[in-house]
MIDOTI-333379 format. One record per residue (C-alpha): residue number from 1; z, x, y. Coordinates in steps of 0.2 Angstrom, whole numbers, plus 5000, padded with zeros to 4 digits. Example, Ala and Ser with C-alpha at 12.3 -4.5 7.8 and 13.67 -1.06 7.14 Angstrom:
 num    z    x    y
   1 5039 5062 4978
   2 5036 5068 4995
This chain:
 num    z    x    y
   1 5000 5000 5000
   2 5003 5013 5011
   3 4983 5020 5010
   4 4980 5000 5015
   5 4990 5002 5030
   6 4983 5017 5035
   7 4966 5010 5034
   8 4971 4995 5042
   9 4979 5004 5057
  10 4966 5014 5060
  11 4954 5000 5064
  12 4966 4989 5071
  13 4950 4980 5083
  14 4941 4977 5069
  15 4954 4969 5059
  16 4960 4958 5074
  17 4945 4954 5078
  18 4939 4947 5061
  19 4957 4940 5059
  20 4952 4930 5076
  21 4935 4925 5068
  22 4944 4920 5050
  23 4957 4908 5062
  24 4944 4901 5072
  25 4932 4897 5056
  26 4947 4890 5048
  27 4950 4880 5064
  28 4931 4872 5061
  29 4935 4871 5043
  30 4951 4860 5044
  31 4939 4848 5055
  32 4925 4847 5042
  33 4934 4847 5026
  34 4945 4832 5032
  35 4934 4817 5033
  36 4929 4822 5015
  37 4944 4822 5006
  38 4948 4810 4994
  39 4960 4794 4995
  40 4955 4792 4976
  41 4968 4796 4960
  42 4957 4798 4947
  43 4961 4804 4929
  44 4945 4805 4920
  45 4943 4806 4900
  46 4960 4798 4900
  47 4958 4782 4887
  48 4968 4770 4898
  49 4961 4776 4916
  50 4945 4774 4909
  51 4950 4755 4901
  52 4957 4750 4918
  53 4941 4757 4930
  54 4931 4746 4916
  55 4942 4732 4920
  56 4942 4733 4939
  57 4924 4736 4939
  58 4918 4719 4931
  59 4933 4708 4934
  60 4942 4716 4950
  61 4960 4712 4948
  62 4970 4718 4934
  63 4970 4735 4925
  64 4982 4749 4933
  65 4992 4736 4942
  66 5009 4727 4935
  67 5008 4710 4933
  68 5017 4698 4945
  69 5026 4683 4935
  70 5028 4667 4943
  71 5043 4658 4935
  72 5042 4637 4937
  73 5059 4630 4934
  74 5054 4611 4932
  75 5069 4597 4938
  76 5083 4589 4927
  77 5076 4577 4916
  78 5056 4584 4916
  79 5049 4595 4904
  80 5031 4603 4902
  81 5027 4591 4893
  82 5031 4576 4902
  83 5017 4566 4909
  84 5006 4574 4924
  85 5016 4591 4921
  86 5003 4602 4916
  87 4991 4595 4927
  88 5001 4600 4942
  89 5004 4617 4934
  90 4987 4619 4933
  91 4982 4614 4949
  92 4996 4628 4955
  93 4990 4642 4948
  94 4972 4637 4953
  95 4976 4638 4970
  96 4984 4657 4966
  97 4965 4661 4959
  98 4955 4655 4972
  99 4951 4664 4988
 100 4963 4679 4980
 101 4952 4688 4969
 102 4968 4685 4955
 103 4967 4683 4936
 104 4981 4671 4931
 105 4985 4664 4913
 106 4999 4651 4908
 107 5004 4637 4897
 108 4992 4625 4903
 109 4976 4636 4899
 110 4983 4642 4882
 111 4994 4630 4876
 112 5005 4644 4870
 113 5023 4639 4868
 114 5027 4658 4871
 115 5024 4654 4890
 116 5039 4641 4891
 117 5058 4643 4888
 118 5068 4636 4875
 119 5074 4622 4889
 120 5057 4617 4889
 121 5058 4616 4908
 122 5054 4632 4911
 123 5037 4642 4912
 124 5029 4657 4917
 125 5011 4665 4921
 126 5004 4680 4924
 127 4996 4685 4939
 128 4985 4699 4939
 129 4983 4704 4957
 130 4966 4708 4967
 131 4957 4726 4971
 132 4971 4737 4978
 133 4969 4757 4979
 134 4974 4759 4960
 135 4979 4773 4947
 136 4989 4783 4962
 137 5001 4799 4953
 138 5004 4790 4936
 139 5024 4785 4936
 140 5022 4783 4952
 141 5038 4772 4962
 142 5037 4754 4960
 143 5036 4743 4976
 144 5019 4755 4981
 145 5009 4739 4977
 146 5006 4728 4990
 147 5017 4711 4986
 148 5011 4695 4981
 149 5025 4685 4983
 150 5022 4677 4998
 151 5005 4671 4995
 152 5009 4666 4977
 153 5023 4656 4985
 154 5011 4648 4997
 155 4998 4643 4988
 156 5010 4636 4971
 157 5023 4626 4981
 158 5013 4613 4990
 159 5007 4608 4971
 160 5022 4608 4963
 161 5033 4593 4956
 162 5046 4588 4967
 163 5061 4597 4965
 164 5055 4610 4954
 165 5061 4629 4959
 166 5046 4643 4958
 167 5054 4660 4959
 168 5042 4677 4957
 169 5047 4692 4946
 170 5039 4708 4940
 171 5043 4723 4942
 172 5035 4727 4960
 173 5046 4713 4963
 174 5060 4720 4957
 175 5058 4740 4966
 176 5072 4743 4978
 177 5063 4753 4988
 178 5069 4759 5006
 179 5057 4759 5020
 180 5047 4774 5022
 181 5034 4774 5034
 182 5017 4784 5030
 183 5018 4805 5029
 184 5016 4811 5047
 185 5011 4828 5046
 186 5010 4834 5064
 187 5029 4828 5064
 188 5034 4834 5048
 189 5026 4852 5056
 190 5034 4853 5072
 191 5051 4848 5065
 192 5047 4863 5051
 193 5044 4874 5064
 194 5057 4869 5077
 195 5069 4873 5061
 196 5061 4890 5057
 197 5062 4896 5075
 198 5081 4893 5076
 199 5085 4902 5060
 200 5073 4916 5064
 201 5081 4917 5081
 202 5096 4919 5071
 203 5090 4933 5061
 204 5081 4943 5074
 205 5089 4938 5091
 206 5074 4945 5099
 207 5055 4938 5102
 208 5051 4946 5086
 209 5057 4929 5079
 210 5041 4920 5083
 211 5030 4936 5075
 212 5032 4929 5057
 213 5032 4908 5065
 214 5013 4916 5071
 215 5006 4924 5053
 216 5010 4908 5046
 217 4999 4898 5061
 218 4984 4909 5058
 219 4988 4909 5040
 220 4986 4891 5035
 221 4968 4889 5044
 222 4962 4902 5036
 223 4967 4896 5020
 224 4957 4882 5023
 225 4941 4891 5026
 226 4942 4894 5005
 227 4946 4874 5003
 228 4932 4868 5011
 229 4921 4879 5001
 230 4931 4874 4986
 231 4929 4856 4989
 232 4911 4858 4984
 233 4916 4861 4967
 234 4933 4851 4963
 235 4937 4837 4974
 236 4951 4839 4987
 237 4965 4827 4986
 238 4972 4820 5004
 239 4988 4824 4997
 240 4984 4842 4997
 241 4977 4840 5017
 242 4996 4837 5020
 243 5006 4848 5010
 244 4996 4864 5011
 245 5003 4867 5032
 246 5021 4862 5027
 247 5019 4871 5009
 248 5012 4886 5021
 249 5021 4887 5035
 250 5038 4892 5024
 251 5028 4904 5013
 252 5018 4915 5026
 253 5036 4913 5037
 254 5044 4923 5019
 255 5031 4939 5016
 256 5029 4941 5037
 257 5050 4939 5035
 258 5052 4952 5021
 259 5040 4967 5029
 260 5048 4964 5047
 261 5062 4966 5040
 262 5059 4982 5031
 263 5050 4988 5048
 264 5066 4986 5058
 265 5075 4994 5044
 266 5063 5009 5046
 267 5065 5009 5065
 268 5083 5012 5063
 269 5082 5026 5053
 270 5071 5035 5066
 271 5054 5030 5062
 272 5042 5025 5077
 273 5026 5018 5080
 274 5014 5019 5065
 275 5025 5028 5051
 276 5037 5014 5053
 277 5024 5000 5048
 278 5019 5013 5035
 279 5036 5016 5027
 280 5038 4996 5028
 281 5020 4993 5018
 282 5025 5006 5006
 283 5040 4997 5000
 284 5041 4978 5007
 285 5022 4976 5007
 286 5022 4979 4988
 287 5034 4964 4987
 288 5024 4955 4997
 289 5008 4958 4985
 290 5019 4955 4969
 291 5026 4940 4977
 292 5011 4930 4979
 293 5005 4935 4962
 294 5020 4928 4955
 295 5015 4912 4966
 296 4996 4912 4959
 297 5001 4912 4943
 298 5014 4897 4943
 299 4999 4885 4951
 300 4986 4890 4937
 301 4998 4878 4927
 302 4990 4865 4940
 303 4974 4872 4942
 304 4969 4871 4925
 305 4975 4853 4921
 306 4964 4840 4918
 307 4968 4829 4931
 308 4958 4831 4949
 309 4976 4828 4959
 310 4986 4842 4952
 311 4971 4852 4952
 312 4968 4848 4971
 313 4987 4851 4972
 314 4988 4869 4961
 315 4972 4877 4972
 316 4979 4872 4989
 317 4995 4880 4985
 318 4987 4895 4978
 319 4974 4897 4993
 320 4990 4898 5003
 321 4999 4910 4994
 322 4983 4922 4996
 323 4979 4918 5014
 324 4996 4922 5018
 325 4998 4936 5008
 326 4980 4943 5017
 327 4987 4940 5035
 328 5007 4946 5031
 329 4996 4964 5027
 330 4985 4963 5038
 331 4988 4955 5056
 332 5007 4960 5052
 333 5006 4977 5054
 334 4994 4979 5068
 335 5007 4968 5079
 336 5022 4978 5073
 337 5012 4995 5079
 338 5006 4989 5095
 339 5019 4978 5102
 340 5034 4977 5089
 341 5043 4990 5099
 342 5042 4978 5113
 343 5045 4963 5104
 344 5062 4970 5097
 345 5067 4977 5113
 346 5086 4977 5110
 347 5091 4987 5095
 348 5102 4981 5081
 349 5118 4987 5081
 350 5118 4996 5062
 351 5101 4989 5055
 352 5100 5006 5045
 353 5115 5002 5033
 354 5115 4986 5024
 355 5124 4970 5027
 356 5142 4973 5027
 357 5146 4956 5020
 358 5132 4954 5008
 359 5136 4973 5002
 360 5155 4969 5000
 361 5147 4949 4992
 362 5137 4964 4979
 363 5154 4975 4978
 364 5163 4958 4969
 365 5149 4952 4958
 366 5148 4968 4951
 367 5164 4969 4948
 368 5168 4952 4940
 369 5150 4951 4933
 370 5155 4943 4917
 371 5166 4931 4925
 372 5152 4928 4939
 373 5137 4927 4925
 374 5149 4916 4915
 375 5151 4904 4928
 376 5135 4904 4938
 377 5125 4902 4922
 378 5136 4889 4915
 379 5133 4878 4928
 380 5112 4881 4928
 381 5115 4877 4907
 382 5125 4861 4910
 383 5109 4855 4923
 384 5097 4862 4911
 385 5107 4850 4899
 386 5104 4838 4910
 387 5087 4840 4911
 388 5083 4836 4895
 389 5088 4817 4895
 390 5073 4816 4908
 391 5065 4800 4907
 392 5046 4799 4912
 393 5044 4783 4907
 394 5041 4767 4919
 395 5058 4759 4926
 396 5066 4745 4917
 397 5073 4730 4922
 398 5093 4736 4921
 399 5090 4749 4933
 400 5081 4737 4946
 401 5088 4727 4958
 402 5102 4715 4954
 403 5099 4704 4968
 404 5084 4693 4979
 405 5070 4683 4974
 406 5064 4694 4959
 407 5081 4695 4952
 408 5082 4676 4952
 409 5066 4676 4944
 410 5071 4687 4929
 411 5087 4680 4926
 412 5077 4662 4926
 413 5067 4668 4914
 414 5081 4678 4902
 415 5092 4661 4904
 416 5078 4653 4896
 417 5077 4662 4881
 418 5060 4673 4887
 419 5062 4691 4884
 420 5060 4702 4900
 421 5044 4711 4892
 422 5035 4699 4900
 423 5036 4709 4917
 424 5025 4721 4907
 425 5011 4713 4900
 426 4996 4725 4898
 427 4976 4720 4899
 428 4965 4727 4882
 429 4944 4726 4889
 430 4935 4720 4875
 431 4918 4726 4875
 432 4903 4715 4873
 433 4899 4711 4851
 434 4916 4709 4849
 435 4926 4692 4849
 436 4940 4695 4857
 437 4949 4678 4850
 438 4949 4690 4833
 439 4954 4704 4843
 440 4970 4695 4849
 441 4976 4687 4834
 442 4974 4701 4825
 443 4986 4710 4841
 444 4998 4694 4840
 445 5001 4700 4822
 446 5008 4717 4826
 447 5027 4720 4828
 448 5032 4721 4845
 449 5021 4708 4853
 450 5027 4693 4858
 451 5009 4684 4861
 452 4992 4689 4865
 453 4982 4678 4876
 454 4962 4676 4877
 455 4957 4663 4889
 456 4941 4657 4890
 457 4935 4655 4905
 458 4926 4664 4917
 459 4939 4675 4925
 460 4943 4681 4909
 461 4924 4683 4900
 462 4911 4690 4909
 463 4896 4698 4906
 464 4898 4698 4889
 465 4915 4707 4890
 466 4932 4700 4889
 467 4948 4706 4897
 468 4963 4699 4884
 469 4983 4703 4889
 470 4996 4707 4880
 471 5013 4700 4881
 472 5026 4711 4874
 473 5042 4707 4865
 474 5052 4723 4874
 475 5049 4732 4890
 476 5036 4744 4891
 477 5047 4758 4900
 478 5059 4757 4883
 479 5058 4768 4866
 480 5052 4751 4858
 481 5040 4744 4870
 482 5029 4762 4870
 483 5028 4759 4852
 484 5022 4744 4854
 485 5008 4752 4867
 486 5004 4765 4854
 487 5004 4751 4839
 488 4989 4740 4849
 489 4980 4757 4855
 490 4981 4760 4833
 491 4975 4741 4829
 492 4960 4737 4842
 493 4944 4739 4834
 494 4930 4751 4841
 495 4923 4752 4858
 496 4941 4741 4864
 497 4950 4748 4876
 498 4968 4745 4878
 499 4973 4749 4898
 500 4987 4745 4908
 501 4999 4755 4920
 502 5013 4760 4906
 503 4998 4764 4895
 504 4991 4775 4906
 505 5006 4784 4910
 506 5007 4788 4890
 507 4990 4796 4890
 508 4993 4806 4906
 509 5009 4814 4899
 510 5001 4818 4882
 511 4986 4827 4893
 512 5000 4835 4905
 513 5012 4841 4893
 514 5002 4843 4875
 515 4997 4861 4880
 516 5011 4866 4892
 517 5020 4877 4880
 518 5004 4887 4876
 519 5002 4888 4893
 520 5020 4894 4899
 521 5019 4907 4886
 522 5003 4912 4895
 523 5009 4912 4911
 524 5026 4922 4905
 525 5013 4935 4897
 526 5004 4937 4912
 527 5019 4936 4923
 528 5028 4951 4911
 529 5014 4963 4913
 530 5013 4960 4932
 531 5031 4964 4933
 532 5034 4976 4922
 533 5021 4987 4933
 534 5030 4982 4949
 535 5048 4986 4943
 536 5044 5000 4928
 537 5053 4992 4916
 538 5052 4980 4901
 539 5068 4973 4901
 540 5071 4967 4921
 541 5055 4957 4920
 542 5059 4949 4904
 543 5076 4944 4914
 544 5068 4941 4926
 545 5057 4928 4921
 546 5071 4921 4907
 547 5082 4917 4922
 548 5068 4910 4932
 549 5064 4896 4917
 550 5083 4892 4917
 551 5082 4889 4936
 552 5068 4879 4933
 553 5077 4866 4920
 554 5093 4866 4933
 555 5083 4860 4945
 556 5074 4845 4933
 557 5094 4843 4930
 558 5098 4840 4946
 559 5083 4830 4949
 560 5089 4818 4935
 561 5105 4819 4946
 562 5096 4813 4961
 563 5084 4802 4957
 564 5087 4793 4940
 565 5107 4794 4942
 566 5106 4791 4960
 567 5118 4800 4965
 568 5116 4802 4981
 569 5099 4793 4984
 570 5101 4782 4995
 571 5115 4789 5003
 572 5104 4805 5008
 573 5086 4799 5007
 574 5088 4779 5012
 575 5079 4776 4992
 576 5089 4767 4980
 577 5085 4775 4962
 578 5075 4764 4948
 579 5082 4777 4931
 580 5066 4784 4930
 581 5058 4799 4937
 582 5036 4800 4940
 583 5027 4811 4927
 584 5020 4821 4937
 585 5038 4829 4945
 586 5041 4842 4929
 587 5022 4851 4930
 588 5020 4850 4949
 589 5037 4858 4951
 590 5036 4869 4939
 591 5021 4877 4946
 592 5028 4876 4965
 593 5045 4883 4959
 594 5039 4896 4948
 595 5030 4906 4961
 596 5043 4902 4977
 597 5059 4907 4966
 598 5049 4923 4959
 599 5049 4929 4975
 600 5065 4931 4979
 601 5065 4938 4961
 602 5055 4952 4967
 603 5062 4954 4984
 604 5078 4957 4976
 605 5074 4969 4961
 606 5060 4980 4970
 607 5075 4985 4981
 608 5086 4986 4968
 609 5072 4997 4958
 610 5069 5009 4972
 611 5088 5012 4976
 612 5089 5015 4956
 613 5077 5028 4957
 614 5084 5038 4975
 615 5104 5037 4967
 616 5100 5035 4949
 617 5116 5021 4950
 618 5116 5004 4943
 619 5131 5001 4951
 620 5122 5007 4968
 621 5108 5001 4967
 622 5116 4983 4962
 623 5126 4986 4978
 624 5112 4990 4991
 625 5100 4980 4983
 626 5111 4962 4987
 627 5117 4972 5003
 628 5100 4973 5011
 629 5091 4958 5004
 630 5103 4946 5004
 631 5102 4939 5022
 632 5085 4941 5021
 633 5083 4930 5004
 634 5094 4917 5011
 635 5088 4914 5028
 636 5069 4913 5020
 637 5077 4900 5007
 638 5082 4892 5021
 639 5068 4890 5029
 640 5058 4883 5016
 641 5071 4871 5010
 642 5074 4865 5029
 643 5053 4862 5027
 644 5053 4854 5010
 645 5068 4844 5015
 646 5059 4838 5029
 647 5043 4834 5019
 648 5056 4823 5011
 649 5061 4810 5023
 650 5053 4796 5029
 651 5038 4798 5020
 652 5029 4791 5006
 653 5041 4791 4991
 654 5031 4801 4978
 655 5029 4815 4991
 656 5047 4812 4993
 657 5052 4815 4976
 658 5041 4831 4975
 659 5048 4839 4990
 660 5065 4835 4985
 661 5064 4843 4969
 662 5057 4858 4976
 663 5071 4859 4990
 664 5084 4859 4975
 665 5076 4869 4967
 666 5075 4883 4982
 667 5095 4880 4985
 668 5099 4881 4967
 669 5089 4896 4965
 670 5095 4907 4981
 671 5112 4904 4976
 672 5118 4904 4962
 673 5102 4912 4953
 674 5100 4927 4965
 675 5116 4928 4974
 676 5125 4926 4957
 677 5118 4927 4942
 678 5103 4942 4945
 679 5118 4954 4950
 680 5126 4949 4938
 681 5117 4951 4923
 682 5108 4969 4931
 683 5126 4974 4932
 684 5129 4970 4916
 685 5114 4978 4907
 686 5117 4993 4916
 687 5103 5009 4913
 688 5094 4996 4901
 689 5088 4990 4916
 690 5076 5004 4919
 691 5070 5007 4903
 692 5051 5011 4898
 693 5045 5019 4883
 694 5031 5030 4887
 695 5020 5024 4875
 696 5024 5006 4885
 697 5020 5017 4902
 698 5004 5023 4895
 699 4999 5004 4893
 700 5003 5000 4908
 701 4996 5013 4918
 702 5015 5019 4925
 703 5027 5034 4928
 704 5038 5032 4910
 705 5056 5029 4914
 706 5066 5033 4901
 707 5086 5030 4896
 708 5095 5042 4907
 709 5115 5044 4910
 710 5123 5035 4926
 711 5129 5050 4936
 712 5146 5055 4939
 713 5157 5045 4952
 714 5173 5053 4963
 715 5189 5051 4953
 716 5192 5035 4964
 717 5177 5029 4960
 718 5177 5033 4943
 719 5193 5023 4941
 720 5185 5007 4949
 721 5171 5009 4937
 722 5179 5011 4922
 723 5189 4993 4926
 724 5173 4987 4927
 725 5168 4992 4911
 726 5155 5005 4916
């Protein structure tokens, strides 16, 4: 890195000037590449996506979106068979149908006696709703569909029996979500950057605070330059459009953080002017390279899934890691040599020696490390624990709300003997040569269905096609009603599809998550070799990365905590919580955390590495390593958790849900995973740390560094070390 910084210094115009051109083309770029986003969520090859883009095409209702259930308690003394009774039924739900592009199905077009309650005065129907944006992130929150309710209401009352009671259910119905109002970027922006201001101001206490704040601005244009000329091979999610400026501006703010940092440092010591940034390059800047490896190769978990979103999601995050990784070495040091000297005008008092408190913080770590590594990692296996009870499934009724009009419905319908499965019912397409009357009796046969349904008319059969639903016994968000799913997907014949939003949800985690293993193992691999030529070692990477999967489960633990517990949900975040948490959360923030808490992984162990190799001390390097790095890890932590926490509120609740995830998991991880438990356990190891066969340096392409004695300490210090076991 050094011979970079030298050949980036000496032509300083040059690289400022195509720097300027990069920023401005990225300017132009953001403009272009915005109107051809895409608002669409599509999931293509997946069987149930593809069954419910069939059924919107030729129907227009239905498919993806849950059912609403109309529930029609009839007055003392009438029942559904009482004379005019179906007729004003029918009339009801025929006024839902017209001019609302519905699909509706009850007793009076079936006749099924599955569609009233055992009091015979009560009955349901199904109302498919019309053409809504559909098949958003599969397990997405409830209540994201637009509600029915009122027009359902409008349009059945008037035709109803007098004194008859029509309350609406379903599981839309029944969300308890808070009010969010859409994701406002330029807001989210200036409040991310209002925050990273005052904590650089903190750290700095000079105008070199807003050096790093300005890598980040030219960064993130930039990083749109190589979107827009990706967009011509993968589509470009919105979504992406408004994560990549928050996602960027804590990322670029870490590596421009990290080597001004080290320049200062060097300063202090008595480097000026070029030699300092060079000194800074040699050592932060290979960090700063690592580091955005480490945050590539987390996003290829994205990148190469088969679903446009995530893919959308894993190259914008990856784009940003490189672009700011390009301007962090690049623009970074041409602003430290010309005007850093200005910018930092009063000098640190004691900037050459690390901090006193983190070093004294490193001093009791290493000297209770079994008791700090028992502790720290108990707590991270007791999350991880935690974690596995993740449920990825759609919510159920016992977690939704138990009050208002849709509670009143469902406990209308559970009074009357009708099982709330109904809230689930699922649409099957039925190609054209096949009689779908066959079709559903043969479905109505299975275990776990409570009825199928096949009306004939023409909202249901068109074109030769025919759309049937299923009504099953238990919830589809339950062990037993995805058996069910699976049982029907089993039975239908050739060419039938069986859709729905539950069913979808099924197919996307088996496409997710079928290969994940595989590819965490490659990812490890690949994450191993990198760091193993960064840190000369074989055993600190594998720590490293061990540690970083059991930050990883900790935080899907406390996600668990957060949003299917609730502990804390609505106090915090205004959203009551529904028991369940969207598919999508464990990939996307695996692949976000992976790279981001990697980071400060090799912040912290590079220093470590070098001090090992000037005092040939574990115990030393342990020391200065947390000493120097430990303000800087945890005011960078900071400053992307302030930015993902702000992504958090108010906005959309699937973003929501995302940002949170990746805010615990950036808390959890500078804390007790790099204040705590990477001491710790590098204490602990002792010269292990550093050891590399030379047969294993030869592979790698390294200096071997072999097994050698700590050296001898004063007698003082020797008695201080032996307590602690060294």
């Amino acid at each position: 890195m050094e011979k970079f910084s030298r050949f980036v210094l000496r032509r300083k115009l040059l690289v400022s000037l195509l720097t300027l051109a990069a920023f401005v083309a990225g300017l132009a770029a953001t403009a272009g590449l915005i109107p051809n986003v895409s608002e669409r969520n599509a999931y293509p090859g997946l069987p149930a996506y593809e069954a419910n883009q069939k059924i919107m095409q030729i129907y227009g209702n239905g498919g993806y979106e849950r059912p609403f259930v109309p529930v029609i308690t009839l007055p003392d003394g009438m029942t559904v068979d009482s004379p005019g009774v179906v007729g004003t039924i029918e009339r009801a739900f025929a006024a839902v149908a017209d001019g609302n592009d519905a699909r509706v199905v009850s007793y009076v077009d079936t006749g099924d006696e599955s569609f009233v309650g055992d009091d015979g005065r009560t009955t349901f129907g199904l109302v498919f709703g019309g053409p809504v944006e559909q098949g958003g992130i599969p397990g997405s929150a409830l209540g994201e569909t637009p509600d029915l309710t009122p027009i359902i209401v409008e349009a059945m009352e008037p035709e109803l029996p007098a004194g008859a009671t029509l309350r609406v259910t379903g599981l839309d119905t029944l969300a308890q979500t808070g009010d969010h109002g859409g994701l406002n970027v330029p807001v989210k922006l200036l409040v991310g950057t209002v925050v990273s201001v005052v904590v650089l101001l903190w750290i700095f206490r000079s105008a070199l605070a807003f050096v790093p704040l300005l890598i980040a601005f030219v960064a993130i244009p930039i990083a749109f330059i190589a979107l827009l000329g990706i967009s011509t091979v993968i589509e470009v999610h919105e979504t992406t459009l408004m994560m990549l400026p928050l996602c960027g501006l804590g990322i670029a703010i870490d590596y421009a953080l990290l080597l001004v940092t080290r320049w200062r440092e060097e300063r202090a010591r008595g480097h000026r002017g070029d030699e300092a940034v060079h000194r800074a390059m040699a050592t932060a800047g290979h960090a700063v390279l690592f580091s955005g490896g480490a945050v590539a190769i987390g996003l290829v978990t994205m990148i190469v899934l088969p679903i446009p979103l995530l893919r959308s999601l894993g190259v914008g995050g990856t784009l940003t890691a490189v672009a700011s990784v390009l301007v962090s070495l690049t623009l970074l040091p041409i602003i430290l040599a010309r005007i850093g000297g200005r910018l930092a005008a009063v000098k640190p008092d004691g900037e050459a020696a690390a901090g006193r408190g983190w070093t004294a913080w490193a001093r009791g770590i290493v000297r209770f490390r079994w008791l700090a590594a028992l502790g720290a990692g108990g707590v991270l296996i007791a999350l991880s624990i935690i974690g596995l009870g993740i449920n990825l499934s759609i919510p159920e009724t016992r977690n939704l709300a138990a009050s208002g009009p849709g509670h009143e419905g469902l406990v209308a319908l559970r009074d009357a003997g009708i099982s709330s499965g109904t809230l689930t019912s699922f649409d099957v397409f039925v190609p054209p040569g096949t009689d779908p009357t066959a079709v559903a009796s043969e479905l109505a046969t299975l275990p776990g269905v409570g009825t199928v349904t096949a009306p004939e008319n023409a909202d249901w059969r068109r074109s030769g096609s025919a759309v049937i639903s299923v009504v099953p016994s238990d919830e589809s968000g339950s062990a037993a009603g995805r058996e069910t799913i699976r049982r029907v997907i089993e039975a239908v014949p050739g060419g039938t599809m069986v859709g729905g939003n539950a069913a979808q949800q099924m197919d996307y985690v088996d496409a997710t998550y079928s290969a994940f293993p595989l590819m965490l193992g490659l990812i490890s691999l690949v994450t191993f070799v990198m760091l193993a030529r960064a840190f000369r070692s074989l055993l600190l990477p594998l720590k490293a990365i061990l540690l970083n999967l059991l930050s990883l489960g900790a935080v899907l633990g406390a996600m668990v905590i957060l949003w299917q517990f609730g502990w804390g949900t609505e106090a915090v975040l205004g959203i009551p919580p529904d028991g369940s948490l969207g598919t999508f959360v464990p990939v996307t923030i695996f692949a976000f955390l992976y790279g981001l808490s990697m980071d400060y992984e090799v912040f912290i162990l590079a220093r470590m590495r070098e001090e090992y190799d000037r005092t040939g001390s574990t115990r030393e390097a342990v020391i200065e390593g947390i000493g120097r790095t430990g303000r800087l890890v945890t005011c960078a932590a900071l400053i992307l958790f302030l930015s993902f926490a702000t992504l958090a509120t108010g906005g959309e609740l699937d973003v929501a849900i995302f940002a949170s995830g990746i805010a615990l998991g950036i808390i959890l991880d500078a804390t007790l995973i790099r204040a705590i438990l990477v001491p710790a356990v590098v204490a602990m190891m002792g010269r292990w740390n550093w050891w590399l066969p030379v047969w294993a340096a030869h592979v790698l392409r390294v200096p071997p560094s072999p097994l050698r004695d700590e050296p001898p300490k004063p007698a003082v210090a020797c008695r201080l070390t032996a307590a602690d076991g060294e």
